[in-house]
N, C-alpha and C positions, 0 to 999 in steps of 0.2 A: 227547581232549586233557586233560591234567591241569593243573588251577588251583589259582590259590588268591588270594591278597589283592592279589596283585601283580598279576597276570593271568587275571582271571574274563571266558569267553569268555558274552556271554549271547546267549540267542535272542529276536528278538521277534515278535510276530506282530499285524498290525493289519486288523479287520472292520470293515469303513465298511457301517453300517443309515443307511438314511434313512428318515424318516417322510412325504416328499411323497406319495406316494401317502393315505397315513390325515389326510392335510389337502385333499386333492383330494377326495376321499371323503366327507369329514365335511362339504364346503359342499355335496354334491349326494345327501346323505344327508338323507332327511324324518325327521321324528320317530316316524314309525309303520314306517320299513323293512326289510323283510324280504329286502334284496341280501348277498350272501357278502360278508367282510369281507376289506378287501384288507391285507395282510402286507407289513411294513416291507420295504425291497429289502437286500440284503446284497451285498458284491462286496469279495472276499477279496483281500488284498497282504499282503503280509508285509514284516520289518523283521527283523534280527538286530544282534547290536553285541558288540563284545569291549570290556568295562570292566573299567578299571584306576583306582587312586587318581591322574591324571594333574591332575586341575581341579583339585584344592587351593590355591587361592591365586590362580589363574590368574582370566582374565578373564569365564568364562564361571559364575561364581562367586559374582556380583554378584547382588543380593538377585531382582534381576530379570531374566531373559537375552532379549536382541534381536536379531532377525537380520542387520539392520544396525548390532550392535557392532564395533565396529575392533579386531580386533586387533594388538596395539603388536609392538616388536620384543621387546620385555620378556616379554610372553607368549610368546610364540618360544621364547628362550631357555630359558623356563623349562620350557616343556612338554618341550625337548628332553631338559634336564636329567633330567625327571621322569621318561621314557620312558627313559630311560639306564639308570637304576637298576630298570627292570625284569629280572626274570630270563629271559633269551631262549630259555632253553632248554623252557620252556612253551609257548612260543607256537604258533598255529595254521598248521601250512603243510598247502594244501589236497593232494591229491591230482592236482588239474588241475594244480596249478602246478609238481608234483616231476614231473610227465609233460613237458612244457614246457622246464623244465629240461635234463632229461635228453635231451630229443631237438635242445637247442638246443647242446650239448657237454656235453663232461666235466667242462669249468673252471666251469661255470655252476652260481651256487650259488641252489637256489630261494628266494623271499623270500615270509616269513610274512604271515597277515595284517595281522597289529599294522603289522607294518615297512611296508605298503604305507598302512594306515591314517596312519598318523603324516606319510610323507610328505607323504601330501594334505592335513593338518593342517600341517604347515608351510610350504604352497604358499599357505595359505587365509588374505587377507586380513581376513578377516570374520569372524566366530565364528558355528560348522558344529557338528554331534554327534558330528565327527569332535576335535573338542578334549578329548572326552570318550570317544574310542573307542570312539562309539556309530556302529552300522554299519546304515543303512536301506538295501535290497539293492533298495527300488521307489522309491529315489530317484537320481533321471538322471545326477548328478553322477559314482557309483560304476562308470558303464558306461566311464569314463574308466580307473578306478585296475583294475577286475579285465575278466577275457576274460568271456565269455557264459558258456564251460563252470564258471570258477569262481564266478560268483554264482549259476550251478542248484544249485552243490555245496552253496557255504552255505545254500542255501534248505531242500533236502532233507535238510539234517545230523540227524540221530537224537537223541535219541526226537521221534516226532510232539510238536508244543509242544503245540495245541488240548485240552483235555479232554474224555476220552468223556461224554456224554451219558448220563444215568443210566439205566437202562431203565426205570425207574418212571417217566422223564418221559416218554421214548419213547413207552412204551405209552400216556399219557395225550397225546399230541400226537397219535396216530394218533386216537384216539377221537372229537379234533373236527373233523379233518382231514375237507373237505367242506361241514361246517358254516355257516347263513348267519349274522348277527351274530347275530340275535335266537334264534337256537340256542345258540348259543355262551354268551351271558347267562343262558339259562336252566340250560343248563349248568357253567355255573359256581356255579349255588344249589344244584344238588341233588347235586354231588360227594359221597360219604360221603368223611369223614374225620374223626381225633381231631382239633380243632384243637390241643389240648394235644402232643401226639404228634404226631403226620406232618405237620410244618413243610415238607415240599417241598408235597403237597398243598395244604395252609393257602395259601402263596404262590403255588400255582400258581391256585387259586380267586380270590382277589383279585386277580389280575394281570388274569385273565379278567375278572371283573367291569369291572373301572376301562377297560378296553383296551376292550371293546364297548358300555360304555355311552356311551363317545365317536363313534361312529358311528351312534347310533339317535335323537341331535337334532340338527338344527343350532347348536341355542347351548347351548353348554355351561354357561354362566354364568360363563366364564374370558376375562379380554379381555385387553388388554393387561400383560403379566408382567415381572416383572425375572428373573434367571439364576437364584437360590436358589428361586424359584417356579415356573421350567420344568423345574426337576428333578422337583419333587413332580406337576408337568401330566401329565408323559406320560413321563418314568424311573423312577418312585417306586422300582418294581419293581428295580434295581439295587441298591438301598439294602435294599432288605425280600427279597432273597433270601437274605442273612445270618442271616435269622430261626433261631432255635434253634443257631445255632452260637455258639463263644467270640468272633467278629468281629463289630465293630461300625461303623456307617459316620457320620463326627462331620466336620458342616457348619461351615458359619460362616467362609469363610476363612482355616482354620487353617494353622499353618506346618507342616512338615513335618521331623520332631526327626533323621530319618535324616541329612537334607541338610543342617539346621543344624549337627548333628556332624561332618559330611566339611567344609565350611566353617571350621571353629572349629579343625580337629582340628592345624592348624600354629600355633597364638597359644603367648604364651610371657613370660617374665615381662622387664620392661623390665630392660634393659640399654646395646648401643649402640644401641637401637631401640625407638622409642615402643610400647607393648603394644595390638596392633590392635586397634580396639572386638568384641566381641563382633558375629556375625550372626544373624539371624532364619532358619529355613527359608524356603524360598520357601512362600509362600501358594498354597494346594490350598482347591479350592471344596468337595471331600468326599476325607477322609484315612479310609481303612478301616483297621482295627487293631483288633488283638487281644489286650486289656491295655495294656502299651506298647510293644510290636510293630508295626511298621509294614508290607501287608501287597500296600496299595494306593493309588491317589489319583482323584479324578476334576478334570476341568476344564469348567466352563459356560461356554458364549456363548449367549446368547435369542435374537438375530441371526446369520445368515448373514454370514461375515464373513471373506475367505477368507486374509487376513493375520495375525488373530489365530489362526485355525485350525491354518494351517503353523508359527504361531509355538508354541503347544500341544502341539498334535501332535509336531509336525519337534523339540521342542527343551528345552520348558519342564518335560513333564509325561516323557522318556525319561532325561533328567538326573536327577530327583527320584527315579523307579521304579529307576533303577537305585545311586541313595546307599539306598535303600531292601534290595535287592538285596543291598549290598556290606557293609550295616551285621546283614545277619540271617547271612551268609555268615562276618565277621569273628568272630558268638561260636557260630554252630556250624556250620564249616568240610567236617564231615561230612556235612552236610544238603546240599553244593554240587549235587548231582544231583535235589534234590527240589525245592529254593526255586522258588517261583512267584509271580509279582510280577503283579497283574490293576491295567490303568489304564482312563480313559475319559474324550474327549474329546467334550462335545456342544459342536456348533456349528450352531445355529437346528434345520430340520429333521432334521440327520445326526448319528450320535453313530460314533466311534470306539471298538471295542477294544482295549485291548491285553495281548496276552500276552508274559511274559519270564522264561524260565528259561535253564539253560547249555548247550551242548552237551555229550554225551558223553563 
């Protein structure tokens, strides 16, 4: 399908790690153990979404978005409007659904996905990802809007999203593969490598160190933590696999300049109407960016907490990745098949990937 500002079809893909296992681990870990070390658990779902500039102004826009926000009739409206003005003739109709079509008659004209999205965006009391044309294909809502055979489509739409695995890490993950902790540790000291030079190495040593040195004591010397503290505990390694590249990853609750420009981007100077304050991005616990490129974000919770989590996940951090998304797409248009937009959601034990590029 072909896009562009009006109509950028993106894919997302979301890998839920949990660390309860390397916390079950670490209390029946002695300081002197020499047991294998047990691997975060990983359990793949995925998410896709078709965005378009539709939230401008709308409800879900607001510095903060809640899943229990109201949507008015005013947002209604407006979303209609906004979606009106897109250009139709881009949009995604599946194969499953011109099949369907056509075997239901000839007068039967098949309906895209946008046009299925929107509907359910204008059924929805409540402010959904679907007010943003953001389409999660593992969330239960969507088994209403599409059949079985079109949510496998979208799921399998081309090219694979995930990225290949580098073989230099390959080869180095087969190496400790077997390995008990205190292997592993040791392992990680006697790697050659430049650290000046071979930055994957470099990161891949530290990562090992820090990750197996938490399972050979019981007390870490780490007790109770706030969110910008659980990142450096036991994620540091998200942030420091940027090592030697032009991307950097800058904490501190920073806004997010993608989504404060898709925000901002209708203000206008007074006339019959007061001139809207200025808005903030929404606040990202870690914004990755490259220069002033926006590129990725992450979100911390130190608690399990399965409200904020869905709220993260499901809404705060897919809105932001994808103004992120729409603002690197708007100054080079040509890049729409390469953009890749990496988010991450921790919540207590578990952290969230996510990946978001276009389809085909």
């Amino acid at each position: 399908m072909k896009a562009n500002a009006d109509s950028v079809c993106c894919v997302w893909n979301i890998d839920n790690w949990s660390w309860d296992i390397v916390e079950t681990r670490r209390k029946r870990t002695a300081c002197t153990s020499s047991a294998e070390p047990s691997h975060p658990h990983t359990q793949d779902t995925q998410q896709k979404c078709v965005a378009g500039p539709i939230d401008g102004g709308s409800a879900e826009s607001s510095s903060v978005p809640f899943l229990k926000t109201k949507i008015t009739t005013e947002d209604k409206e407006r979303f209609r409007k906004r979606f009106k003005s897109l250009d139709s003739k881009k949009f995604w109709v599946l194969k499953a659904t011109r099949e369907a079509a056509a075997a239901a008659g000839p007068d039967v004209i098949p309906v895209s996905v946008e046009e299925k999205m929107a509907a359910f965006a204008l059924s929805s009391n409540f402010l959904h990802p679907a007010h943003s044309l953001i389409l999660d294909v593992d969330e239960n809502s969507w088994a209403d809007v599409f059949t079985k055979e079109e949510l496998i489509e979208i799921q399998n739409e081309e090219p694979p999203l995930i990225r290949q695995t580098p073989e230099e890490l390959d080869q180095l993950l087969k190496e400790i593969h077997g390995m008990n902790t205190e292997d592993v540790y040791r392992y990680s000291h006697s790697l050659p490598h430049d650290p000046s030079k071979d930055h994957l190495k470099t990161w891949f040593s530290l990562t090992l160190t820090n990750s197996a040195s938490s399972f050979l004591c019981d007390n870490t010397g780490i007790g109770r933590i706030g969110e910008a503290d659980a990142m450096y505990s036991n994620w540091l390694f998200l942030s420091t696999i940027f090592r030697g590249s032009n991307i950097m990853a800058h904490g501190k609750e920073l806004g997010s300049k993608a989504n404060s420009f898709a925000q901002n981007s209708k203000r206008k100077l007074s006339g019959l109407e007061e001139t809207q304050k200025a808005r903030g991005g929404r606040q990202m616990d870690t914004i990755y960016k490259g220069g002033e490129v926006e590129y990725g974000a992450m979100e911390i919770g130190n608690h399990a907490n399965s409200t904020k989590e869905l709220n993260d996940r499901r809404l705060k951090l897919p809105i932001v990745l994808k103004d992120m998304f729409l603002k690197i797409h708007d100054y080079a248009p040509e890049l729409q098949n390469k953009i890749h937009i990496v988010g991450y959601n921790i919540n207590g034990t578990y952290i969230n990937e996510i990946n978001s590029q276009t389809n085909s």
